[in-house]
Biotite code that builds the C-alpha atoms (Angstrom):
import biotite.structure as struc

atoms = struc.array([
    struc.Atom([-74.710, -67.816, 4.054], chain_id="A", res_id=1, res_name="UNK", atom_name="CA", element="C"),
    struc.Atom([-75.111, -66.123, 7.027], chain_id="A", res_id=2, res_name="UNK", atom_name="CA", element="C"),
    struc.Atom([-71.433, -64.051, 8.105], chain_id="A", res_id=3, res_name="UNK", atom_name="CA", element="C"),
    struc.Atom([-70.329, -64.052, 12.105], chain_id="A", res_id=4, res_name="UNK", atom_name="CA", element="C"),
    struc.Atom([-71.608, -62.055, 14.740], chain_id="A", res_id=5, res_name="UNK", atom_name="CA", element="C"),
    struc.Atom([-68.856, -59.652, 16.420], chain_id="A", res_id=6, res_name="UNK", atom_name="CA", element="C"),
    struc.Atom([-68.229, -60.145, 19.921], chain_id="A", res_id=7, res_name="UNK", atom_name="CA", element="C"),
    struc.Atom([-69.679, -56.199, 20.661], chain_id="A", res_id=8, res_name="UNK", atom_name="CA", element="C"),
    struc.Atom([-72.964, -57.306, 18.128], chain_id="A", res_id=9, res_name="UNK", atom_name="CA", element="C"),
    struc.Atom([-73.277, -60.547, 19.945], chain_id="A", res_id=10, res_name="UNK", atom_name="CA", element="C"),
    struc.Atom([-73.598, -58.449, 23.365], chain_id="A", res_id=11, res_name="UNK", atom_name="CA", element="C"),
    struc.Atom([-75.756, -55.757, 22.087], chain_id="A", res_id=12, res_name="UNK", atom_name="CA", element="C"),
    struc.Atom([-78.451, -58.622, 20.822], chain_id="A", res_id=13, res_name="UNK", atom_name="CA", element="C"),
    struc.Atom([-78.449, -60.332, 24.132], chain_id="A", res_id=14, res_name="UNK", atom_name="CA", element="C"),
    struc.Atom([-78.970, -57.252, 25.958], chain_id="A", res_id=15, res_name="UNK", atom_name="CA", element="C"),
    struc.Atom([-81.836, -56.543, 23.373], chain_id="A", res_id=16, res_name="UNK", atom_name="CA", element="C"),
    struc.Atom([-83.006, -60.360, 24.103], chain_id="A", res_id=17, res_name="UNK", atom_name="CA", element="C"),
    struc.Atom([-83.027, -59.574, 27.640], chain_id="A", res_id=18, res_name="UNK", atom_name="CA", element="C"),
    struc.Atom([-85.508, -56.487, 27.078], chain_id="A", res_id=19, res_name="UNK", atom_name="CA", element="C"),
    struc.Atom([-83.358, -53.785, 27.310], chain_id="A", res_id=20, res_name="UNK", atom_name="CA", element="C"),
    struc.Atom([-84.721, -50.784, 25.069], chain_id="A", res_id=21, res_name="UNK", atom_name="CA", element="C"),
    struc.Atom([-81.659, -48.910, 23.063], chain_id="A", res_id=22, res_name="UNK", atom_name="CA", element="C"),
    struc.Atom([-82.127, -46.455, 25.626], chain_id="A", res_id=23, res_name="UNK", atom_name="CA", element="C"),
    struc.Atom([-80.910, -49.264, 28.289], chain_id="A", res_id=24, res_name="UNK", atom_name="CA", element="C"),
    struc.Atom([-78.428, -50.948, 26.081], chain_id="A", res_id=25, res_name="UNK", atom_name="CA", element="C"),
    struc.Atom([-76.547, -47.051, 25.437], chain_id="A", res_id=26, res_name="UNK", atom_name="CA", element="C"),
    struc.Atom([-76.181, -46.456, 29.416], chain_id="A", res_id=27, res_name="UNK", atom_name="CA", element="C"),
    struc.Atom([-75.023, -50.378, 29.819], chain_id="A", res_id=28, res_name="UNK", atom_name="CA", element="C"),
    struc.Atom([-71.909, -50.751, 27.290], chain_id="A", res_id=29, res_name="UNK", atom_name="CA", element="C"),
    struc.Atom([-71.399, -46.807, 27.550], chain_id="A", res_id=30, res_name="UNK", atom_name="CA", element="C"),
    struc.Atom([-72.153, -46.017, 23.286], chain_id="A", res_id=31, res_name="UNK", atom_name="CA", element="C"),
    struc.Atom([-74.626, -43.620, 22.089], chain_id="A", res_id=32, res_name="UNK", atom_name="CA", element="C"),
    struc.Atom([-77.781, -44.535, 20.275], chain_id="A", res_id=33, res_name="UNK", atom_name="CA", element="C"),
    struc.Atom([-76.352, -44.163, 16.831], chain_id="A", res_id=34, res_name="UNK", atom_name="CA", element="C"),
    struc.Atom([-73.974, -47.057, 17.327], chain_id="A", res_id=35, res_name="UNK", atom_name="CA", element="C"),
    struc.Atom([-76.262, -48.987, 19.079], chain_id="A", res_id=36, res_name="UNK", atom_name="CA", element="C"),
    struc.Atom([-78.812, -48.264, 15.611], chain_id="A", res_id=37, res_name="UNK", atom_name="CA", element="C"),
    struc.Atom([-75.771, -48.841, 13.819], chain_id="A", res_id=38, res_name="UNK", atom_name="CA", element="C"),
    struc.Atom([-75.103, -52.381, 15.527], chain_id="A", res_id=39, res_name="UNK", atom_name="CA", element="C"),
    struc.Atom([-78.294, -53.681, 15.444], chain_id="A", res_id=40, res_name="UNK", atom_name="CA", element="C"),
    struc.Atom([-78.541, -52.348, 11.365], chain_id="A", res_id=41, res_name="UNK", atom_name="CA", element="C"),
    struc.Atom([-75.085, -54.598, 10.745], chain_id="A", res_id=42, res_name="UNK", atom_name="CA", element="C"),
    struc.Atom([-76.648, -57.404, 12.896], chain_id="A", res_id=43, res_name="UNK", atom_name="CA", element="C"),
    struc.Atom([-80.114, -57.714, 10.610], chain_id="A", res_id=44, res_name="UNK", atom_name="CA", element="C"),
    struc.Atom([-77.739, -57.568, 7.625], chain_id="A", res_id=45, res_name="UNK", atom_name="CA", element="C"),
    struc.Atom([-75.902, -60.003, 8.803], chain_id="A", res_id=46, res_name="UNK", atom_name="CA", element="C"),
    struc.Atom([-78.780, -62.313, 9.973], chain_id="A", res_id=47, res_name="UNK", atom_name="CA", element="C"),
    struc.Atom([-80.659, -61.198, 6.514], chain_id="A", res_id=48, res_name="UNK", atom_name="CA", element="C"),
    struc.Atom([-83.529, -60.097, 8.697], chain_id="A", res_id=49, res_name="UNK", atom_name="CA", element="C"),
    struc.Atom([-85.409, -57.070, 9.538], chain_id="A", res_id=50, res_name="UNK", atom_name="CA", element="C"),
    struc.Atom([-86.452, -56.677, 13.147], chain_id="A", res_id=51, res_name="UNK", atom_name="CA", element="C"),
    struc.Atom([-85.039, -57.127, 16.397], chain_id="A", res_id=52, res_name="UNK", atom_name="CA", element="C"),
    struc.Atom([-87.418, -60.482, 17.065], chain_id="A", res_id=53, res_name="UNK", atom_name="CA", element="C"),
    struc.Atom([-86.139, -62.290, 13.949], chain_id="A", res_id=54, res_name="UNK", atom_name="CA", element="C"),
    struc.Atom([-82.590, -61.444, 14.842], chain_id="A", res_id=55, res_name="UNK", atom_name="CA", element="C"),
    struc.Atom([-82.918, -63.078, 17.928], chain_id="A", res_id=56, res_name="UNK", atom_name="CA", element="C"),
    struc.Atom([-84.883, -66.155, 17.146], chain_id="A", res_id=57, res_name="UNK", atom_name="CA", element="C"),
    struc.Atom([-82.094, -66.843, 13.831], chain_id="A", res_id=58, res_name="UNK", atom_name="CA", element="C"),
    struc.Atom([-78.807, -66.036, 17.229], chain_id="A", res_id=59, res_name="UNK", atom_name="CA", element="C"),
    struc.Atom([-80.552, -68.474, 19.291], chain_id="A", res_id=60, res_name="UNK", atom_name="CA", element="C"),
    struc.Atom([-80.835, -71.113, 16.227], chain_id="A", res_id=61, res_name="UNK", atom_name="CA", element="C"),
    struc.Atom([-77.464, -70.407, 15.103], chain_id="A", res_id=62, res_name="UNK", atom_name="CA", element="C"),
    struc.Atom([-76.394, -71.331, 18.705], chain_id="A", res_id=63, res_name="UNK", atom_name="CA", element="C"),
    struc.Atom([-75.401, -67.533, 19.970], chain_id="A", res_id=64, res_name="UNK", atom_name="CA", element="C"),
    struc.Atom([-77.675, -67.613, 22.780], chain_id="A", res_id=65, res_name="UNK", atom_name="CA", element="C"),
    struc.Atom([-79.051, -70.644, 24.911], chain_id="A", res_id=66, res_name="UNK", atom_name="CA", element="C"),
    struc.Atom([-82.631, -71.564, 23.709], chain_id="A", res_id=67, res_name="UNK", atom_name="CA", element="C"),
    struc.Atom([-85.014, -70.290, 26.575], chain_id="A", res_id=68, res_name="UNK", atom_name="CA", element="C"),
])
């Protein structure tokens, strides 16, 4: 079963989707990079996969993110 996405992962993994490098993602929502690591670590775990690609292809068929 996979568990819910928090509102803060949710936006983190669309800002990923959208190509933004952690670098990016840190200056747009104002973290550092250890909570964005630590974000997208709770997000695989979540999603029971291991890389950023997965993640998002598993949010978009879970229906977190409009299929492109």
């Amino acid at each position: 079963m996979v568990e819910v996405l928090t509102p803060r992962e949710i936006e983190i993994l669309e800002l990923v989707r959208n190509g933004l490098t952690i670098d990016d993602v840190c200056d747009k929502v104002y973290v550092s990079k250890r909570t964005v690591s630590n974000h997208l670590a709770n997000i695989f775990s979540k999603l029971g996969v291991t890389n950023r690609q997965e993640a998002i292809h598993i949010a978009e068929q879970l229906g977190y993110f409009p299929p492109d």
